[in-house]
C-alpha positions in Angstrom: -13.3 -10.9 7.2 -12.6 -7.1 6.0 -15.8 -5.2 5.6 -15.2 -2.1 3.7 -18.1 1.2 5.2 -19.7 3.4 2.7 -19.9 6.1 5.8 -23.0 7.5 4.0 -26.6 7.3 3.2 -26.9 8.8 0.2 -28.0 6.9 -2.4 -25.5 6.5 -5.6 -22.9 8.6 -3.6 -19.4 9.1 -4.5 -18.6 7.5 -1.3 -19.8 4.6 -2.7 -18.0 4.6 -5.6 -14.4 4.7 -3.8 -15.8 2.0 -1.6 -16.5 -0.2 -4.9 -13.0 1.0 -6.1 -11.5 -0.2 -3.0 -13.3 -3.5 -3.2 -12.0 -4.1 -6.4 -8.2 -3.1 -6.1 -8.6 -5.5 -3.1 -10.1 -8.3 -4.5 -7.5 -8.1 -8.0 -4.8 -8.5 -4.6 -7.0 -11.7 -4.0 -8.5 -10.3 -1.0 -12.4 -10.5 -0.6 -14.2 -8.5 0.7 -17.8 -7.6 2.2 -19.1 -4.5 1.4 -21.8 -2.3 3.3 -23.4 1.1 2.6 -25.3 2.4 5.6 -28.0 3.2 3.0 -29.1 -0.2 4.0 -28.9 0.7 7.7 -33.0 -0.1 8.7 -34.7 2.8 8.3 -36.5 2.9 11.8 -32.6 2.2 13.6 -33.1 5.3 16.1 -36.0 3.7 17.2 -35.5 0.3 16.9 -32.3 -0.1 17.9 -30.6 1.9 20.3 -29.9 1.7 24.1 -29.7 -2.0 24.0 -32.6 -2.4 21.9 -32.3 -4.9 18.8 -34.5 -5.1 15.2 -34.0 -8.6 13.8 -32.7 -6.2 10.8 -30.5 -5.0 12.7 -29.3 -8.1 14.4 -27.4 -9.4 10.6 -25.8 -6.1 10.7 -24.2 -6.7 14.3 -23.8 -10.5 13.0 -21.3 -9.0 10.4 -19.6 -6.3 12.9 -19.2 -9.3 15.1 -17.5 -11.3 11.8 -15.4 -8.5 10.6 -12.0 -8.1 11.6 -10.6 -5.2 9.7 -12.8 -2.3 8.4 -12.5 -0.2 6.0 -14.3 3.3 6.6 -15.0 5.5 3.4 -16.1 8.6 5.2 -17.2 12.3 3.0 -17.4 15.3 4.8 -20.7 16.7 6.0 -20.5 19.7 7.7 -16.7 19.7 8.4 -16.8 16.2 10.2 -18.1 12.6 9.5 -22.2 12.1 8.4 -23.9 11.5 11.7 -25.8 8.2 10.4 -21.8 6.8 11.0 -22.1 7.1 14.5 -25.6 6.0 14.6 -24.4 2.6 13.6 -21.2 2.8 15.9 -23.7 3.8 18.7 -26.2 1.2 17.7 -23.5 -1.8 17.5 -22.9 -3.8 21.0 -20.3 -2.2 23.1 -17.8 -2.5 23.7 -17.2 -5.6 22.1 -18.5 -5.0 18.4 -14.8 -3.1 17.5 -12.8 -3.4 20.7 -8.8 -4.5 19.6 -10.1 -5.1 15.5 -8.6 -2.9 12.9 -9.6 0.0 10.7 -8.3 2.1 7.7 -9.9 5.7 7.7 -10.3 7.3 4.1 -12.0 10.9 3.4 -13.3 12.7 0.7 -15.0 15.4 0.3 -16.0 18.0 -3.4 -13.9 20.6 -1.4 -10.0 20.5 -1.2 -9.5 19.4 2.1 -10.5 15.4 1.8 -12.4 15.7 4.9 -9.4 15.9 6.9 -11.8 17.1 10.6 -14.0 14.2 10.0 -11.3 11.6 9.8 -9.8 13.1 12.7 -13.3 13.1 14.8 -13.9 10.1 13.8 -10.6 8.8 14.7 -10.8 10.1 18.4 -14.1 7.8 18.4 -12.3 4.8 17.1 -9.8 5.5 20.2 -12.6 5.1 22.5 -13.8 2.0 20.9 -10.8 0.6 21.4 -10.5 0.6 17.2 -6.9 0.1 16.1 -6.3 2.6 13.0 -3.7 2.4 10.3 -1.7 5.5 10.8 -1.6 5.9 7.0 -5.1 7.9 6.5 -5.9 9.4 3.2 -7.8 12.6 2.2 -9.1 12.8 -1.2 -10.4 16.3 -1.9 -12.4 17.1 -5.5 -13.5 13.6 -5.0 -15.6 14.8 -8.7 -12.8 15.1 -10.2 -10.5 12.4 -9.6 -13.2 9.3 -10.4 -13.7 8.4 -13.7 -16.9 7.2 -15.3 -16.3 3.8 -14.5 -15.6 4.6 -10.9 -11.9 4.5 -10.9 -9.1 6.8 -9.9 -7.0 8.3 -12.7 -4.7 10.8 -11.2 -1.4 9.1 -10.5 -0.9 10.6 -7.1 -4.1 8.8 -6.1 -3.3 5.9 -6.9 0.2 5.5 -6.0 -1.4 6.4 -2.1 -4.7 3.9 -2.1 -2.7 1.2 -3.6 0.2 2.1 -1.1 -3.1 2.3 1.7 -4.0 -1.2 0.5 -0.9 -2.7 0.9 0.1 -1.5 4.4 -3.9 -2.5 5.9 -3.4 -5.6 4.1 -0.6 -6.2 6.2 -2.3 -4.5 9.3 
């Protein structure tokens, strides 16, 4: 299973719009997909769920880490790295075996010009340590407002020549 991460918990967030984008080029490659936006992480997860503890909320989201064997991480910058509710659920997940030898695409954006390229690097030196296996091809998509379109999509040409060229390569990851 390949679950694609909407690294945010923002509601209606850009980052979640790429996901859905994602999800769809996949899926029109006849690839499913499961997609999760750590807006539905359980509220209470610093307190319920950390340090070996486990919410039966929680537990379906470790059910599908356990299930997934390729991720998909859409990741926009806060504060010149990753949001820090990602590695809540990375610290919250069994370890090590929740994503030791599975695989994992990184993507970041950001509304500045740099398409969160520190967080995808921080986050990739975590992955390392989980024993994550990342697809050396990482995108950066800065002015993330400016290349969606209303329905979501990507309409600058560069953009898509790279996530479909992204796609193809963790497809055969």
């Amino acid at each position: 299973m390949i679950t694609i991460i909407a690294a945010t918990n923002r509601p209606n967030s850009n980052t979640l719009k790429v996901a859905k984008y994602y999800q769809r080029q996949l899926k029109e490659k006849g690839i499913d997909t499961h997609l999760f936006s750590l807006e539905h992480l359980p509220a209470d997860v610093l307190n319920t769920d950390m340090y070996g503890k486990r919410s039966e909320a929680f537990q379906e989201i470790q059910n599908m880490i356990n299930q997934t064997e390729k991720f998909l991480f859409i990741m926009p910058e806060y504060n010149g790295s990753y949001p820090g509710v990602l590695k809540v659920l990375i610290d919250a997940a069994n370890f090590p075996d929740s994503f030791y030898d599975k695989k994992a695409a990184l993507v970041g954006i950001s509304s500045g010009k740099y398409g969160n390229i520190r967080g995808v690097d921080h986050f990739t030196g975590v992955c390392h340590y989980i024993h994550l296996n990342i697809l050396p091809l990482r995108l950066h998509i800065p002015n993330i407002k400016a290349e969606l379109d209303a329905e979501g999509n990507f309409h600058q040409a560069d953009t898509i020549k790279f996530t479909n060229e992204q796609i193809e390569k963790f497809i055969n990851f």
